[in-house]
C-alpha positions in Angstrom: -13.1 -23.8 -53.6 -12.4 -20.8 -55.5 -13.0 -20.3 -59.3 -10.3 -21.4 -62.4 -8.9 -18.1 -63.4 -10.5 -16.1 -66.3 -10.5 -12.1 -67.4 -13.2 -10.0 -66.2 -14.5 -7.5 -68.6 -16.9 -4.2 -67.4 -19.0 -3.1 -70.2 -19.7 0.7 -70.0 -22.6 0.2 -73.0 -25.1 -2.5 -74.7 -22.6 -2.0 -77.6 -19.1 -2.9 -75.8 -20.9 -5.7 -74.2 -22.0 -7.2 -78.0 -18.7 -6.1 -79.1 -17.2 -7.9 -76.3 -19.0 -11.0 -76.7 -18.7 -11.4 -80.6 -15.1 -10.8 -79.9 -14.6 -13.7 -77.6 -17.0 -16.3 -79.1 -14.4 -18.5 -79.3 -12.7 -18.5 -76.2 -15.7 -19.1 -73.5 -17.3 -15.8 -72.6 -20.1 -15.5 -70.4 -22.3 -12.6 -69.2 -22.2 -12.2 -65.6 -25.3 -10.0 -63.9 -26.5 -10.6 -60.7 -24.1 -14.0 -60.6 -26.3 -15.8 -58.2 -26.4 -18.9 -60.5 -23.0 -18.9 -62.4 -20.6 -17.2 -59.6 -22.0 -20.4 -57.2 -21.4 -22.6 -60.4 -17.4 -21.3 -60.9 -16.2 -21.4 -57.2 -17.7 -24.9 -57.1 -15.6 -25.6 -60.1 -19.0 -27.3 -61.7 -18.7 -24.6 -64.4 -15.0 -22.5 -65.8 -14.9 -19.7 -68.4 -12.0 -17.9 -70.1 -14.0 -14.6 -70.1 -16.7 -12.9 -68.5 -18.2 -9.7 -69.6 -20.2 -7.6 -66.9 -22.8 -5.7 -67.6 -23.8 -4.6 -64.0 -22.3 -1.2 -65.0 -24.5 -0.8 -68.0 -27.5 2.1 -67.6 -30.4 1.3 -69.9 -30.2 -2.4 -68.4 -31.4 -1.2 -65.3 -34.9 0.6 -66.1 -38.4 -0.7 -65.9 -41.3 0.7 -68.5 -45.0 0.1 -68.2 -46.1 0.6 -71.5 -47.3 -1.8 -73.6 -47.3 -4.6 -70.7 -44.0 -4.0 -68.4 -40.7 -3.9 -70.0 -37.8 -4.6 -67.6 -34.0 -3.8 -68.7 -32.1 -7.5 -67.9 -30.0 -6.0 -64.8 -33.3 -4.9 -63.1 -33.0 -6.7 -59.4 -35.7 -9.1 -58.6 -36.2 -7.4 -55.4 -37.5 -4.4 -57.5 -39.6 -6.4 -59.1 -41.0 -7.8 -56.1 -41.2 -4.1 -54.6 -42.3 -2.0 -57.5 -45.9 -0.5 -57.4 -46.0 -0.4 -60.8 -45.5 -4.2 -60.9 -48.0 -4.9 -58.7 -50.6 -2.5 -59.9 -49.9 -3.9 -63.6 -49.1 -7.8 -63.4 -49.5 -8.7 -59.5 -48.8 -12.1 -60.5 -45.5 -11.8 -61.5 -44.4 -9.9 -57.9 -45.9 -13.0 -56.4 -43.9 -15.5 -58.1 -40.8 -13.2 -57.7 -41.4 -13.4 -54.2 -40.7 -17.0 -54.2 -37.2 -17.0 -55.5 -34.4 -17.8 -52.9 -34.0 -15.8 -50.0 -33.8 -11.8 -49.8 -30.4 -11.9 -50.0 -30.7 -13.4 -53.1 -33.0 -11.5 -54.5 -30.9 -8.3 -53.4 -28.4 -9.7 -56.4 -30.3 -11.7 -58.9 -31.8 -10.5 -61.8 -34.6 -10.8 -64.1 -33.3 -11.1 -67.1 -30.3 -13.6 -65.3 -32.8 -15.7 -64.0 -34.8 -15.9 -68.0 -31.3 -16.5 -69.6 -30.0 -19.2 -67.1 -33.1 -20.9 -67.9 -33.4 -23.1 -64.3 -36.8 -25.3 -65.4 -37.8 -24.9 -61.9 -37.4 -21.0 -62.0 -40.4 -19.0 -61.3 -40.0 -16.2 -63.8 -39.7 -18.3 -67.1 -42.8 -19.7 -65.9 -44.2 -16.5 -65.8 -43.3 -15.8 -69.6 -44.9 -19.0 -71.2 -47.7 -18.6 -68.9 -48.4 -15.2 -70.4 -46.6 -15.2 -73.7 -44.0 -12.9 -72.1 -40.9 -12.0 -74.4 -37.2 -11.2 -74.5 -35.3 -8.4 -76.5 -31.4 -10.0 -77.4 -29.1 -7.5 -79.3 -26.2 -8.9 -81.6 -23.8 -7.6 -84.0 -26.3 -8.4 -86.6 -28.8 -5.9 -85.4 -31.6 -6.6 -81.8 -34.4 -9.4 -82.3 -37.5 -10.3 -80.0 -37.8 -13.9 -79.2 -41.3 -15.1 -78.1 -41.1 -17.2 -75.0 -42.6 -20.5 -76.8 -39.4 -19.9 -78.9 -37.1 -19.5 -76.0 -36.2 -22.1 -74.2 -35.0 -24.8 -75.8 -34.1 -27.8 -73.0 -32.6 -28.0 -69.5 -30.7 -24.8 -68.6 -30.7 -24.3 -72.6 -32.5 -21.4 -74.6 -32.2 -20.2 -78.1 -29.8 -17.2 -77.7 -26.8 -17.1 -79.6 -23.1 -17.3 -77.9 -22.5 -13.4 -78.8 -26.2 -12.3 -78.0 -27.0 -10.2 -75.0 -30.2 -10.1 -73.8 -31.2 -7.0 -73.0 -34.7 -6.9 -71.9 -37.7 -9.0 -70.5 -41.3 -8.0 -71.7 -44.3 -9.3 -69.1 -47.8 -8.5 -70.4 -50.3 -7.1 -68.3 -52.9 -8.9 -66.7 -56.0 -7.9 -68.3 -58.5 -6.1 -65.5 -60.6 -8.5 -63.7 -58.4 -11.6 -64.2 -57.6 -13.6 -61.1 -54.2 -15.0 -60.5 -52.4 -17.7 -58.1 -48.7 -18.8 -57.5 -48.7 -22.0 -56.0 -45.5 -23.6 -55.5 -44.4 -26.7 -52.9 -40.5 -26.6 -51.8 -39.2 -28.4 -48.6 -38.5 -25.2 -46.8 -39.0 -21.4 -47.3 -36.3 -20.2 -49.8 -36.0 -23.6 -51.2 -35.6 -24.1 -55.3 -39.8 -25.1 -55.9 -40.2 -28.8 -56.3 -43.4 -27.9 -58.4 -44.9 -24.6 -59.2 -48.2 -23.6 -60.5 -49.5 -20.4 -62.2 -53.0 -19.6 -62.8 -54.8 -16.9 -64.5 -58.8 -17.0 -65.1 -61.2 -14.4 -66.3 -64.9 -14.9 -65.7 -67.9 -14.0 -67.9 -71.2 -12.2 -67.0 -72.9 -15.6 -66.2 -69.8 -16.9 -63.9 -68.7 -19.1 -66.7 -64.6 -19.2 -67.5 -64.1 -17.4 -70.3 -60.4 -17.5 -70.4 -57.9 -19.6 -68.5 -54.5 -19.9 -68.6 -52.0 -22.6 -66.6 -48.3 -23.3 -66.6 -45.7 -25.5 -64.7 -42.3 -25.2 -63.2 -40.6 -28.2 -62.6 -42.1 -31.1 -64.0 -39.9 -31.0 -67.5 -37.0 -29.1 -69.1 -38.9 -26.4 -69.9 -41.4 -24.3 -68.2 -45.1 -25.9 -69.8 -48.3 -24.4 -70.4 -51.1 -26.7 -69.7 -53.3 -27.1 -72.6 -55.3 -30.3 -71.3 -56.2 -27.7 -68.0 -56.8 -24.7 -70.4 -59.2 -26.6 -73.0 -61.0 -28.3 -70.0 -62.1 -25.1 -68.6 -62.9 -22.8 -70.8 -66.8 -22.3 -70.7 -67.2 -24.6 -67.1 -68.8 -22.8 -64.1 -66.3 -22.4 -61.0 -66.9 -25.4 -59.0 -64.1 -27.4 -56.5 -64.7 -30.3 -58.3 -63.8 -28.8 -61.4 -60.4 -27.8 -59.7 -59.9 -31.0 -58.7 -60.6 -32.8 -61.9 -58.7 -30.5 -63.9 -55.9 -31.1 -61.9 -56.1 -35.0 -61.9 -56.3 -34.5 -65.5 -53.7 -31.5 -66.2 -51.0 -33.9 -64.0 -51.8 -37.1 -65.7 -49.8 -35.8 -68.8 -46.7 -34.4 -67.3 -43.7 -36.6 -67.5 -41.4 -35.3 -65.1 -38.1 -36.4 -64.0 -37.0 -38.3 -60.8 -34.3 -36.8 -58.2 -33.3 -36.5 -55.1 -36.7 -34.3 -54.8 -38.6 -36.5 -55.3 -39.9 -39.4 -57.8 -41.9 -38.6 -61.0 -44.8 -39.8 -59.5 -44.5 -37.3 -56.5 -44.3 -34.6 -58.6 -47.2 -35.1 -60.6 -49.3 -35.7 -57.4 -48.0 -32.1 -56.7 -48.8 -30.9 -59.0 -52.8 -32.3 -59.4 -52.9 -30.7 -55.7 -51.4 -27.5 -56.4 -53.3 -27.1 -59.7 -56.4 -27.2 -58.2 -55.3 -24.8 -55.3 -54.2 -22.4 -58.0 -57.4 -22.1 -59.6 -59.5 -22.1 -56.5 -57.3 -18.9 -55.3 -57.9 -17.5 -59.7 -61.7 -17.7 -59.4 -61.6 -16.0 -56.3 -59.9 -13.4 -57.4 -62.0 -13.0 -60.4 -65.0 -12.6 -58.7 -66.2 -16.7 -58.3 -66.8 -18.3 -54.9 -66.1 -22.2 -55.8 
């Protein structure tokens, strides 16, 4: 099938692209970037528009910072991302879970701010933002706002931009030196969407104790979820595997995930009790703990 007809619109700037979106509010704009969600979505006919306003051609959406934490313009590719030294040197976390979205081809095109605004609650990279407090930059005719990610997403494939915002830019905090990371993430074949995925950060005091742990879900609810039953359980606990393990049985038992063709809710929490305590095995490693 091929898509209903609609205008295409190249933005030169972050200002002809606002412009261009406040000025088509009303007649079904969207923003297209890498289009490896919404061009799939319009020749399938599952989606139409009236307008859509690229910004592939706009310069300052295509940068990356390392500043305070990384600062990624929305165009950047996730194949930089997955690539970039300074990524990896700063948050090697995030070029882990970037890794695991679709294929190469895929992540030749795809970008990050795309993936954030299309707000898939099995994506890998919102994840990343409410596992870490991550934030977006959105610029509008009324002047540019940061929106938290707690604040961000708002349901299934929903967040809390306006029609005639752009978002412009994705902000990833560091990972504070000697913190120890996993991605952990179960899909029926490599490339896959993730059935459930699993992010884990932990930092370890001077006795081996957890001193700070953090845990977060794709997949089992609208939204991407941080776990506070996992984080409150661990904090002060020496590494052990049966702490994994009970965290996990313990982390999953709240989740109320859907049903699909996937899998049943009650798979998905039993995925996600495994890959919880996998994740945090592979974090205390890291951090310097042999449980």
């Amino acid at each position: 099938m091929k898509p209903a007809a609609f205008e295409h619109h190249a933005a030169g700037s972050v200002e002809e692209a606002v412009s261009l979106l406040a000025e088509l509010a009303d007649e079904d704009v969207k923003v297209l970037a890498g289009g490896q969600s919404l061009v799939p979505l319009l020749a399938l006919r599952l989606a139409s528009v009236g307008h859509l306003v690229d910004v592939n051609g706009v310069p300052e959406l295509t940068t990356i910072s390392n500043g305070d934490g990384l600062r990624f313009g929305a165009v950047v590719r996730h194949r930089q991302v997955e690539r970039s030294p300074e990524v990896a040197a700063a948050n090697p976390l995030l070029a882990a879970a970037t890794r695991r979205i679709g294929h190469t081809a895929i992540r030749n095109r795809g970008t990050i701010g795309g993936t954030v605004a299309h707000a898939d609650p099995a994506a890998e990279v919102p994840a990343v933002l409410a596992l870490l407090d991550g934030s977006v930059e959105v610029r509008g005719e009324g002047g540019t706002r940061s929106i938290a990610a707690a604040d961000l997403f708002d349901g299934y494939f929903t967040t809390t931009l306006e029609p005639e915002e752009l978002l412009t830019s994705v902000h990833v905090p560091a990972l504070p030196e000697g913190t120890g990371w996993s991605v952990q993430q179960f899909s029926r074949r490599s490339g896959d969407y993730g059935i459930v995925t699993v992010l884990a950060t932990l930092a370890l005091d001077g006795d081996g104790r957890i001193s700070a742990a953090r845990v977060a879900y794709a997949g089992v609810d609208a939204v991407p979820l941080r776990s506070s039953v996992a984080e409150s359980a661990l904090v002060g606990q020496t590494a052990s595997a049966e702490l994994w393990t009970a965290v996990g049985h313990d982390a999953a038992a709240v989740l109320e995930p859907g049903s699909d063709l996937n899998g049943s809710a009650e798979y998905r929490r039993h995925l996600a009790a495994t890959l919880t305590a996998r994740a945090l095995q592979q974090a205390s490693e890291r951090a310097g703990g042999r449980a």
